[in-house]
C-alpha positions as a LaTeX table, in Angstrom:
\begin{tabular}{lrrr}
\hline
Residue & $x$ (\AA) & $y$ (\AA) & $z$ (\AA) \\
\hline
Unk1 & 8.53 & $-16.74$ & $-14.39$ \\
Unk2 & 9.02 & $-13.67$ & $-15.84$ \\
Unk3 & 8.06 & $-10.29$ & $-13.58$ \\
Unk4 & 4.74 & $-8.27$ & $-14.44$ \\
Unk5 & 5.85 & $-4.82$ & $-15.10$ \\
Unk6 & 3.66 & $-2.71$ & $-12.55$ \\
Unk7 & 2.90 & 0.73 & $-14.14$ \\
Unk8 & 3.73 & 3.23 & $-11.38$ \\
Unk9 & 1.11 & 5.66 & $-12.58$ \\
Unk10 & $-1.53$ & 3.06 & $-11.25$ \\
Unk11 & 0.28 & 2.77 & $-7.67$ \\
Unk12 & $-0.56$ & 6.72 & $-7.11$ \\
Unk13 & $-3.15$ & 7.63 & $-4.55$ \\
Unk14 & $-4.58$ & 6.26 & $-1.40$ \\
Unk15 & $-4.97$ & 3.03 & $-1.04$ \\
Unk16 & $-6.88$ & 1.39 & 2.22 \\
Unk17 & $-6.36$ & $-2.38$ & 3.01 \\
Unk18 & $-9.33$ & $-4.58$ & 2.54 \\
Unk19 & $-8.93$ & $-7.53$ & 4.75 \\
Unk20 & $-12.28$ & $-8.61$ & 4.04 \\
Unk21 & $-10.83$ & $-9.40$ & 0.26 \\
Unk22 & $-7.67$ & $-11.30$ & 1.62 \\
Unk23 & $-6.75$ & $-14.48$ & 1.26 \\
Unk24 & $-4.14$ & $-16.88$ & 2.84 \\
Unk25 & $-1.33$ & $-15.53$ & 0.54 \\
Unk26 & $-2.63$ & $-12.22$ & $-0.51$ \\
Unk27 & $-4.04$ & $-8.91$ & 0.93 \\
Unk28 & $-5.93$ & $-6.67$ & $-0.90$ \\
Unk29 & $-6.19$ & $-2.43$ & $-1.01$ \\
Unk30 & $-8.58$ & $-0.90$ & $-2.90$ \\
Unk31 & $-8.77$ & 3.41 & $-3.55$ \\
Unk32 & $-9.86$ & 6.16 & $-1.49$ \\
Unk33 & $-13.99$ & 6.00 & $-2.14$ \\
Unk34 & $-14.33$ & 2.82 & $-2.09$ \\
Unk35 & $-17.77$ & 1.02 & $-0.18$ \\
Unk36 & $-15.77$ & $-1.01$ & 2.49 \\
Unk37 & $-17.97$ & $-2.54$ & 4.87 \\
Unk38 & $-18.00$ & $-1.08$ & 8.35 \\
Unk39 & $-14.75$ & $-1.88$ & 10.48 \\
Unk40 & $-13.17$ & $-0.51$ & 13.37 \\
Unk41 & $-10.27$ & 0.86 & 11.07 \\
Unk42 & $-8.24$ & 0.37 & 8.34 \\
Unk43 & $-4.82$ & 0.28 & 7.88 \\
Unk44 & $-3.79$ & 2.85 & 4.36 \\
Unk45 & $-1.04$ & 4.01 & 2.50 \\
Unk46 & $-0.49$ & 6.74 & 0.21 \\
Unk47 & 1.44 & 6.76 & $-2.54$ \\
Unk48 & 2.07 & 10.21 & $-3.85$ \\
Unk49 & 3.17 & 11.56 & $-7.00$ \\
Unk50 & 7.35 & 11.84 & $-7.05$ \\
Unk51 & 7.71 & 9.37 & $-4.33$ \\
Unk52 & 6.86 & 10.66 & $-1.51$ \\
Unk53 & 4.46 & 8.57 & 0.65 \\
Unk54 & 1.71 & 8.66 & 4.10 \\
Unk55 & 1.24 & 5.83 & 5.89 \\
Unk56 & $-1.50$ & 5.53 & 7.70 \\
Unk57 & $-3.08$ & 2.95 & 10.82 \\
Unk58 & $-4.80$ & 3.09 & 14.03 \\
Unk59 & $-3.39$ & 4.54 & 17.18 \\
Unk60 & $-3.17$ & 2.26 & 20.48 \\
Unk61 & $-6.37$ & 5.21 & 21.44 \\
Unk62 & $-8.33$ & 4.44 & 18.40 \\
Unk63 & $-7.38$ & 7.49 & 16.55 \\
Unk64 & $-5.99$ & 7.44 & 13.47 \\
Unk65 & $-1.99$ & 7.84 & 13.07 \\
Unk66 & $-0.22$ & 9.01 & 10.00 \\
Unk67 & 3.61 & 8.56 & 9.27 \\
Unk68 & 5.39 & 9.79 & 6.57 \\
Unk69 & 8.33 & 8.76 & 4.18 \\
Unk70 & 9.25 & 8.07 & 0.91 \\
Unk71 & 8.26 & 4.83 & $-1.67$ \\
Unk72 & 9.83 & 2.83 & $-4.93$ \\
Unk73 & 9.07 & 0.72 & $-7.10$ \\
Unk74 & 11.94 & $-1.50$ & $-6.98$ \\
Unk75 & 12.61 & $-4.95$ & $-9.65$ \\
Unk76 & 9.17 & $-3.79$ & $-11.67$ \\
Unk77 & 6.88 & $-5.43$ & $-8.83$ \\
Unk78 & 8.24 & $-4.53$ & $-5.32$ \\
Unk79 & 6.66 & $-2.17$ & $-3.72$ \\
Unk80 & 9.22 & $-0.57$ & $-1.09$ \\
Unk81 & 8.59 & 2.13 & 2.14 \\
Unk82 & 11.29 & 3.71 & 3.60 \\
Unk83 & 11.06 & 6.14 & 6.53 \\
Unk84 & 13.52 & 8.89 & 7.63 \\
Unk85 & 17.18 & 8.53 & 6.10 \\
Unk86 & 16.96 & 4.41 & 5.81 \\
Unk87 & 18.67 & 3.19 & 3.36 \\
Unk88 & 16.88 & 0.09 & 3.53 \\
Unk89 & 13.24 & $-0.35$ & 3.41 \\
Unk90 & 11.29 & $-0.73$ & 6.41 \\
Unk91 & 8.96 & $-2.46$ & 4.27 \\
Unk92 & 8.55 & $-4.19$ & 0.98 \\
Unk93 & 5.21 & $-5.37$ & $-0.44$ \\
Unk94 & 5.52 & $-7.64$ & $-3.29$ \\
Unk95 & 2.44 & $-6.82$ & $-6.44$ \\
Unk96 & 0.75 & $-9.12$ & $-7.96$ \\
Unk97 & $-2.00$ & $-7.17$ & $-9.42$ \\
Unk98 & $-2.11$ & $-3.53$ & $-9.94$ \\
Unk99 & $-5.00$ & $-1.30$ & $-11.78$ \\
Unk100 & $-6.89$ & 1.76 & $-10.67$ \\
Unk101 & $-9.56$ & $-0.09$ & $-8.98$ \\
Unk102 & $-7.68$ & $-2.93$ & $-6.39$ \\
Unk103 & $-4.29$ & $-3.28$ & $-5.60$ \\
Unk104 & $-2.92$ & $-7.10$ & $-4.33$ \\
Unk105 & 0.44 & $-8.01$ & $-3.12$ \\
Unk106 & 1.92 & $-10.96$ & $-1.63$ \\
Unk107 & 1.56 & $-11.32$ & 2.65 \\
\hline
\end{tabular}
């Protein structure tokens, strides 16, 4: 099976997982301003402009925690974080569906 080619223009901007949406093989993020049900927090990652990226998750206090580093979009459809001077990613999400609106990659 061919690769969907994943326009990196639609990646760009903040995107908050919505675990509500997931299923058994796929989790699902949707933008910044979107009407998520209430939660206790959400787990978000922002993809900024010229690669350079926020992660962002909730604190062993309940606060929110922010780390930053960089992101590519590696083989059309894999979604890579790196953090300091890794040369390897410390993660790699793999997209199936991309657009403005929801975001899904593989768990």
């Amino acid at each position: 099976m061919m690769a969907k080619i994943v326009n990196e223009n639609a990646l760009t901007g903040l995107w908050v997982h919505s675990h509500e949406e997931d299923t058994d093989t796929e989790m699902v993020f949707r933008p910044q301003g979107f009407r998520f049900p209430p939660a206790r927090g959400r787990n978000s990652f922002e993809l900024k402009p010229g690669g350079s990226l926020v992660m962002g998750g909730i604190a062993p206090n309940d606060q929110r925690a922010t780390a930053d580093g960089v992101w590519k979009l590696e083989d059309d459809n894999k979604l890579a974080f790196y953090s300091g001077s890794n040369l390897n990613p410390d993660q790699v999400l793999e997209i199936v569906s991309a657009n403005k609106d929801r975001l899904i990659v593989k768990k």
